[in-house]
N, C-alpha and C positions, 0 to 999 in steps of 0.2 A: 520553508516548509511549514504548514501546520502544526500549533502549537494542540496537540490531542488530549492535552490534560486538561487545558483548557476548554476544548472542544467538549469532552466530555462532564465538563462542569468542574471539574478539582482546580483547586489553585486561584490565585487572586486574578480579578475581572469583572469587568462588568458586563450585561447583557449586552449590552452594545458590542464590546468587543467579541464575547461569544456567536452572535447571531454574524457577525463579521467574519468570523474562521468557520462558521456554518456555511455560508454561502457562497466563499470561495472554493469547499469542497463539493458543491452542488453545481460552480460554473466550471472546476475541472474535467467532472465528470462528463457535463454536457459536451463542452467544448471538445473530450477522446470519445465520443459518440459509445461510451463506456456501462455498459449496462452492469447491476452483479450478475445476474447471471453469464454471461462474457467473462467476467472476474472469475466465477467459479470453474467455467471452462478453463480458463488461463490456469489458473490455482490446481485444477486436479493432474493435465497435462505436465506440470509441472512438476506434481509428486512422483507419477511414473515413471520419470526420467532420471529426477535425484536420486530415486529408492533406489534404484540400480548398483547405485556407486557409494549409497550410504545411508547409515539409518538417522532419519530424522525426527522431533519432535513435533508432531501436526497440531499440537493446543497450542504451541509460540506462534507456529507459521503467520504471517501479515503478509500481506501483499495487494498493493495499491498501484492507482492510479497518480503521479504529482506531476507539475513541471516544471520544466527546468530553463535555462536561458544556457545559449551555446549561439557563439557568433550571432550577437546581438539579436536573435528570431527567440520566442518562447516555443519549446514543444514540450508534448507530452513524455512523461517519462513512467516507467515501471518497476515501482520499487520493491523487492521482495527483501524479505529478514525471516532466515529461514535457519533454526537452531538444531546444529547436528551433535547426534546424539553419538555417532561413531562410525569410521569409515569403514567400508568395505573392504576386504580382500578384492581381487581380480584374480 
């Protein structure tokens, strides 16, 4: 997985390495034919769903595109980290 602290500058490294985890999330992207706006589809669809069954914090919410390896093929994967605040009644 992408080191994002890195990515975002914090933490020891050098440009070389940065512009390296920069570009891997550029060939992810590409390669899930993954636009943000897609992600923002993805991400709102997704709110309406959880709110349902529980109240969430939407300034944590993260939700990416990464991939994974499963019987030796790469696919894309989607990764959400979604911080609940308290669950619903039903």
């Amino acid at each position: 997985m992408l080191d994002l602290f890195k990515f975002f500058g914090k933490g020891e490294g050098s440009s070389k390495d940065v512009a390296k985890e920069r570009l891997k999330l550029v060939l992810i992207h590409d390669r899930t034919s993954c636009s943000e706006k897609f992600l923002e589809m993805v991400k709102g669809d997704l709110l309406n769903v959880i709110s349902d069954y529980m109240e969430i914090d939407e300034s944590g919410l993260d939700i990416k595109i990464t991939r994974t390896e499963s019987d030796e093929k790469v696919m894309p994967a989607l990764v959400a980290n979604i911080p609940i605040k308290k669950m619903k009644n039903r």
